[in-house]
C-alpha positions as CSV (number, residue, x, y, z in Angstrom):
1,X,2.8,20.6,-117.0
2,X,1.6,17.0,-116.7
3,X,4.7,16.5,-113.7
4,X,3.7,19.5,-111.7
5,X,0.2,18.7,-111.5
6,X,1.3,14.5,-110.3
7,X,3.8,15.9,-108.3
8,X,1.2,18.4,-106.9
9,X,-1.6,15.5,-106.5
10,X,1.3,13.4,-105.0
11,X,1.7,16.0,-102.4
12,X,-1.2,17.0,-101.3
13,X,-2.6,13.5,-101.4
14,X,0.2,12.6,-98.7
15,X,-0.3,16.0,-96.8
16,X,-3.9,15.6,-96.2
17,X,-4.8,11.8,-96.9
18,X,-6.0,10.3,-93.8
19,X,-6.8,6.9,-93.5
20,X,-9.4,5.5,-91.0
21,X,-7.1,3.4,-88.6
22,X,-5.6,6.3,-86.8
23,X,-7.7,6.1,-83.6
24,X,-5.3,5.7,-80.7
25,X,-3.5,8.5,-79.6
26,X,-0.1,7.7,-80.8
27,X,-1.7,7.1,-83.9
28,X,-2.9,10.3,-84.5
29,X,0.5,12.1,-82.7
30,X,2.3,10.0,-85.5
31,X,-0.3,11.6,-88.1
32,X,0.1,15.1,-87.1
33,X,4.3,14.7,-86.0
34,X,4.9,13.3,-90.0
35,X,3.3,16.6,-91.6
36,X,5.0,18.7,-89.3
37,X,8.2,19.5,-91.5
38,X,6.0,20.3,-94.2
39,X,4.2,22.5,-92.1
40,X,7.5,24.1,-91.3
41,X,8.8,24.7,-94.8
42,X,5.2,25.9,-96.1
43,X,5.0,28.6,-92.9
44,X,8.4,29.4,-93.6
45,X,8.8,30.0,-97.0
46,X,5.9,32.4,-96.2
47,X,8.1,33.8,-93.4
48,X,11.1,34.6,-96.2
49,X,8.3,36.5,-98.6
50,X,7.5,38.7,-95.8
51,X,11.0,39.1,-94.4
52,X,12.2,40.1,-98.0
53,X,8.6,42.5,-98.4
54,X,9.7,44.1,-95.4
55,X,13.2,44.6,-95.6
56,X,12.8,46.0,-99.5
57,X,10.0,48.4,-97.8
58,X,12.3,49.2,-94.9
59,X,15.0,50.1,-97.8
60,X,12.8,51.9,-99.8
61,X,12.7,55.7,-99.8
62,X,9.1,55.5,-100.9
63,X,7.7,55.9,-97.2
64,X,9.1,59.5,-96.9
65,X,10.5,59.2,-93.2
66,X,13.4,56.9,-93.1
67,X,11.9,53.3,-91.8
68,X,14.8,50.8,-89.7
69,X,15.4,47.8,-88.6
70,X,15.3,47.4,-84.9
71,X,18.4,48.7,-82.5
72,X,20.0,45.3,-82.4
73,X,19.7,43.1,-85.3
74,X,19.6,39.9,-83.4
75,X,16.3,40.9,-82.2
76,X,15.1,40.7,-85.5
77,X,16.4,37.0,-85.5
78,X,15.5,36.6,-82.4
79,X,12.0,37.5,-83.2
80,X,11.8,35.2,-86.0
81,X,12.9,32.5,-83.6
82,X,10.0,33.2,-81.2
83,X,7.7,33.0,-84.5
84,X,8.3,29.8,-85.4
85,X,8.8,28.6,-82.0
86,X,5.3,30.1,-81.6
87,X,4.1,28.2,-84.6
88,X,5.1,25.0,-83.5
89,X,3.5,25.6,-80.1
90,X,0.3,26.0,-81.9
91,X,0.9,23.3,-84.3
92,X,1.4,20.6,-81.1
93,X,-2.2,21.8,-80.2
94,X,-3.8,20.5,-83.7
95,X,-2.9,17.1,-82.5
96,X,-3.7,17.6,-78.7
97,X,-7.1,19.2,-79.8
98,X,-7.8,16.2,-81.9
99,X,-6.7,13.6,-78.9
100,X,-9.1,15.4,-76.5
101,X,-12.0,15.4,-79.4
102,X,-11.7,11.6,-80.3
103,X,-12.0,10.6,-76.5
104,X,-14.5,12.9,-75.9
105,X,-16.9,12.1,-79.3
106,X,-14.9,9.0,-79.9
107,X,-16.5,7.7,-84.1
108,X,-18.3,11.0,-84.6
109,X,-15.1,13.5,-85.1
110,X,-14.8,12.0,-88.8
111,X,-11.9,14.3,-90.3
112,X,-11.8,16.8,-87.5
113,X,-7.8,16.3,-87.7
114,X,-7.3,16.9,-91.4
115,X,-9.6,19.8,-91.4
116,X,-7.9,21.1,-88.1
117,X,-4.1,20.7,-90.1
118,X,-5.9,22.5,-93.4
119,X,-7.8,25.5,-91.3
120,X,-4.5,26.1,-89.3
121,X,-2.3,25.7,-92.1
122,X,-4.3,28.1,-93.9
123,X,-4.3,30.5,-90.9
124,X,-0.4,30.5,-89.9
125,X,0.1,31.0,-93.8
126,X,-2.2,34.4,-93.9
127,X,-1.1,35.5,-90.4
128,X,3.1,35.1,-91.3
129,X,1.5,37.1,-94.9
130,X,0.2,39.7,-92.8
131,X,3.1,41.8,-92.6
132,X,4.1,41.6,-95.8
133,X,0.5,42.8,-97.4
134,X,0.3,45.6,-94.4
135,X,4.0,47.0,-96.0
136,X,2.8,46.2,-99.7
137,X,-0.8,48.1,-99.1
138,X,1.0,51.0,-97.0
139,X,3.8,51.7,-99.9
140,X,1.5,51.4,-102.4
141,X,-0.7,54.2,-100.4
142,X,2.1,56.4,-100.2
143,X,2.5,56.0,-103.9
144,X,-1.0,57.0,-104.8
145,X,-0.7,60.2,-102.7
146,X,2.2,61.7,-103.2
């Protein structure tokens, strides 16, 4: 127990830990451009829970009218690819908002940047969950009223 929690204090003390010399733009680029393969891997092991919530729901018999994948299953990978390029669109502007805020306020934006990575790593998390708990909450529906 005593490993997880360093290992956890370890990692999230790297993830978010800012220190107060990134003030130039390519300082704060190279802040955001570090964290970003985290990023990745935390959005997408999201992205696998709701893949495998959907496709078990899209298997299941539960929903009383047969429930399929798309006509070609590429577009299902396709769409995944769009996702995370999506993501990662979105992601860029954490560190482009962050630019334009420190020119613009300059001392005063304090940690603007490592509440901007927390909010919008918290949001891409819940919205790549979304599907998943709309399928959860919908079989579990169908459940209770049959």
């Amino acid at each position: 127990m005593n490993l997880i929690a360093s290992i956890r204090r370890a990692l999230t003390g790297w993830l978010f830990a800012r220190g107060e010399h990134e003030v130039s733009t390519f300082e704060i680029i190279l802040w955001w451009e570090k964290r970003r393969v985290p990023y990745n891997l935390i959005v997408g092991v999201a992205g696998l829970f709701t893949c495998a919530v959907t496709v078990a729901a899209i298997a299941s018999d539960k929903f009383g009218e047969p429930l399929s994948l798309p006509d070609l299953p590429i577009s299902a990978v396709l769409a995944v690819i769009a996702y995370g390029v999506g993501a990662n669109v979105c992601y860029t502007g954490g560190w482009i908002s962050e630019a334009l805020v420190r020119k613009v306020w300059q001392e005063r934006t304090g940690a603007f940047g490592q509440i901007a990575f927390v909010l919008g790593l918290v949001f891409s998390v819940l919205i790549t969950l979304a599907p998943a708990a709309l399928f959860s909450v919908l079989l579990i529906a169908r459940l209770l009223l049959r």
